[in-house]
C-alpha positions in Angstrom: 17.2 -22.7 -2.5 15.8 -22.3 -5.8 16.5 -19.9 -8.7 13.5 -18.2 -8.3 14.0 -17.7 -4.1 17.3 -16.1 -4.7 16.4 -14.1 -7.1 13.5 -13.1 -5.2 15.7 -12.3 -2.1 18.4 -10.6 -4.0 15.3 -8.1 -5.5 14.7 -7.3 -2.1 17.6 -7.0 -0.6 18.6 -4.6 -3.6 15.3 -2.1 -3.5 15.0 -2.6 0.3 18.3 -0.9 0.8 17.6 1.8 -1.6 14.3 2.6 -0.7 14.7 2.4 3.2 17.9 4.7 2.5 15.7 7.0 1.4 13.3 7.0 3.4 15.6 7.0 6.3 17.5 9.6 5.9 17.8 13.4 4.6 18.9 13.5 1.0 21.9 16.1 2.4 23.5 12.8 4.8 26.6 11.2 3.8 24.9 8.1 3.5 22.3 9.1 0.9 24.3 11.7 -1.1 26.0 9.1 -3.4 22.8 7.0 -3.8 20.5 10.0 -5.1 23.4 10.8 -7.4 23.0 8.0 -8.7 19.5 7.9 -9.0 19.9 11.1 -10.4 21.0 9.7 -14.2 18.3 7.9 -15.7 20.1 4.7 -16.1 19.4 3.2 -12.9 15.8 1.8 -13.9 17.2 -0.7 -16.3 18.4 -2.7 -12.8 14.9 -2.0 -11.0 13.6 -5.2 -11.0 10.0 -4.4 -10.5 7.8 -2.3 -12.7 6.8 -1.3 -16.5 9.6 0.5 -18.2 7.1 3.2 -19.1 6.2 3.9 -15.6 10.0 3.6 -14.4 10.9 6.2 -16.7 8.1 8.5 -15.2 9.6 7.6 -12.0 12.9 8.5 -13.2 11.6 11.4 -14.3 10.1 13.1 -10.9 12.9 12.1 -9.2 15.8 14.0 -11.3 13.4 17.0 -11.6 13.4 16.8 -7.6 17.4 16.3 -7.3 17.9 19.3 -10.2 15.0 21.6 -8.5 17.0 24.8 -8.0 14.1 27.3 -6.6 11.9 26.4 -4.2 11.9 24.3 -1.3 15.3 21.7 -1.4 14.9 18.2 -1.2 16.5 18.1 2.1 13.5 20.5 3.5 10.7 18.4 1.9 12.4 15.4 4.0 12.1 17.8 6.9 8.8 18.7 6.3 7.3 14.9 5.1 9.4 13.0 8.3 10.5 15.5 11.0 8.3 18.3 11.5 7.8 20.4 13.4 4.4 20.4 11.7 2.1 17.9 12.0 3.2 14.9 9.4 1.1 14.2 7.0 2.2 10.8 6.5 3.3 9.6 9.7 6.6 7.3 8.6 4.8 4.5 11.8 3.2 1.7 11.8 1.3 2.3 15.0 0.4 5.8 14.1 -2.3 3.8 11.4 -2.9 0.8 13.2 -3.6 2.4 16.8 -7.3 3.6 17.9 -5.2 7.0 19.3 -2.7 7.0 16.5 0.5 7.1 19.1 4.0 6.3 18.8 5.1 3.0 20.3 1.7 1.7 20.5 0.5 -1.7 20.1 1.5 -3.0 17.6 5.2 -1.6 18.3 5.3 -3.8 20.8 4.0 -7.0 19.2 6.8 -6.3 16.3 9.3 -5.8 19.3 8.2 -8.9 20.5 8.5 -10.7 17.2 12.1 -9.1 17.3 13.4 -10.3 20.2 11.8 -13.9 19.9 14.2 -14.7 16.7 17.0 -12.7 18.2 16.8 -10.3 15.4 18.8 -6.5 16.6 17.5 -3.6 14.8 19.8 -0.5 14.3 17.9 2.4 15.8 19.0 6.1 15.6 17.7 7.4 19.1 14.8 6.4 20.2 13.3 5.5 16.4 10.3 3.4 17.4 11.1 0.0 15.5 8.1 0.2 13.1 9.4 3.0 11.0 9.0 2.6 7.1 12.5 3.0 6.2 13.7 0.6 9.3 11.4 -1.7 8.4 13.3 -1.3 4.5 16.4 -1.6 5.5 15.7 -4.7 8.2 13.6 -6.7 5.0 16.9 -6.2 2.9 18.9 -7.3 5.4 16.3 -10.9 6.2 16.9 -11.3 2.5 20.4 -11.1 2.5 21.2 -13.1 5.4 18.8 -15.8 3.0 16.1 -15.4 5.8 12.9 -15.9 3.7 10.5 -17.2 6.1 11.4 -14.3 8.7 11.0 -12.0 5.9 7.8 -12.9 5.1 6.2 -12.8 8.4 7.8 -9.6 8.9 6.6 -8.3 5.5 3.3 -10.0 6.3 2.5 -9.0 9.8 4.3 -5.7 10.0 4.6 -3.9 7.4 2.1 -5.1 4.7 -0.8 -3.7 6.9 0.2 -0.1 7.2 2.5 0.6 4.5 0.2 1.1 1.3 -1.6 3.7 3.4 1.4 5.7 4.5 2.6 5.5 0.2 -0.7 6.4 -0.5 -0.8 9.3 2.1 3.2 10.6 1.1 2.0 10.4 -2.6 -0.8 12.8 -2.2 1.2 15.4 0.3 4.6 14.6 -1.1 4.6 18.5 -2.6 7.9 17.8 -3.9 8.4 15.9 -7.0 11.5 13.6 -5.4 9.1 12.7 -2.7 6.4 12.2 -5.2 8.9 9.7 -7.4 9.8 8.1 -3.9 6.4 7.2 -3.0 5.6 6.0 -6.5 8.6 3.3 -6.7 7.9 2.2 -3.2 4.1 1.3 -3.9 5.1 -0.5 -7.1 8.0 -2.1 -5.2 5.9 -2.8 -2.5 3.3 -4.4 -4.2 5.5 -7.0 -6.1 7.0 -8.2 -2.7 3.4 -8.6 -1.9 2.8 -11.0 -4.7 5.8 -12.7 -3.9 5.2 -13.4 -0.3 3.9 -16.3 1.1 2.3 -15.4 4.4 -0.9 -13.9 4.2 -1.1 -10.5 5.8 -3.9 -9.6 7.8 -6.7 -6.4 6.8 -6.8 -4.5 10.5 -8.4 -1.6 11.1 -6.7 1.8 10.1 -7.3 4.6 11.7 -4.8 7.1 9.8 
């Protein structure tokens, strides 16, 4: 493996977790409490390894205002509101929900990435009945390909399911964020997202969205 692969993997593995944490989970669980701490300081973007200084500090920015908010809606009810409902979401958090003519759950392409899944005997941790083509599943599953040194896994799974949807949902979760956390959230994730796109070497597909 070259220099350049593991550092490549190791970039992904690191913002994969974090971002997919996020994105997984309220900000009130004991699993994300210590990470948005963290992120809370503004010290953190000197180990992002993707993006402009000037734009991490921005980034920075929303998300301590978010984490310091103390009137208003908490950033645990923005999560509830952006990937629980009851209300209609307005960025569905599903792959199939964009690239599905009737914008279901578990739809099509649900089942090719299950599929995919079960062909290279890959187990994903689901809470419930999470449909596998979550965002922050997805996340958390791309760190853990790069971890496990799996790059030509990760790049089909980058390439063929997440890649299509994804830039849509940030897009989507940066304009109805209402939250400035949210708002940070969606902004690292498209700039993080858009350097493992560079980086990958499978070319993704351009379907059809229909969210």
């Amino acid at each position: 493996m070259t220099k350049t692969t593991q550092a490549r993997l190791s970039h992904i593995a690191l913002t994969g977790r974090v971002l997919g944490t996020w994105l997984s989970l309220s900000p009130d669980g004991a699993e994300n409490r210590p990470l948005f701490a963290a992120m809370a300081a503004p010290g953190w973007i000197d180990e992002w390894p993707y993006g402009e200084h000037r734009e991490l500090q921005a980034i920075a920015a929303l998300v301590a205002a978010g984490l310091a908010q103390g009137v208003g809606e908490s950033p645990a009810e923005a999560y509830q509101r952006l990937f629980i409902g009851p209300y209609a979401l307005p960025a569905p958090p599903w792959g199939s929900v964009y690239l599905d003519k009737e914008n279901v759950l578990f739809g099509e392409s649900t089942l090719n990435l299950r599929r995919w899944l079960r062909e290279n005997g890959i187990t994903m941790q689901q809470s419930g009945n999470e449909p596998e083509d979550h965002i922050g599943m997805l996340l958390l599953l791309s760190a853990w390909l790069a971890e496990q040194h799996q790059d030509e896994s990760l790049d089909i799974l980058l390439a063929q399911h997440l890649f299509p949807w994804c830039f849509r949902f940030l897009e989507l979760l940066e304009i109805h964020a209402g939250h400035s956390l949210y708002l940070g959230v969606a902004k690292l994730a498209r700039l993080t997202l858009d350097a493992w796109k560079t980086s990958c070497t499978a070319e993704p597909p351009a379907p059809d969205l229909y969210f």
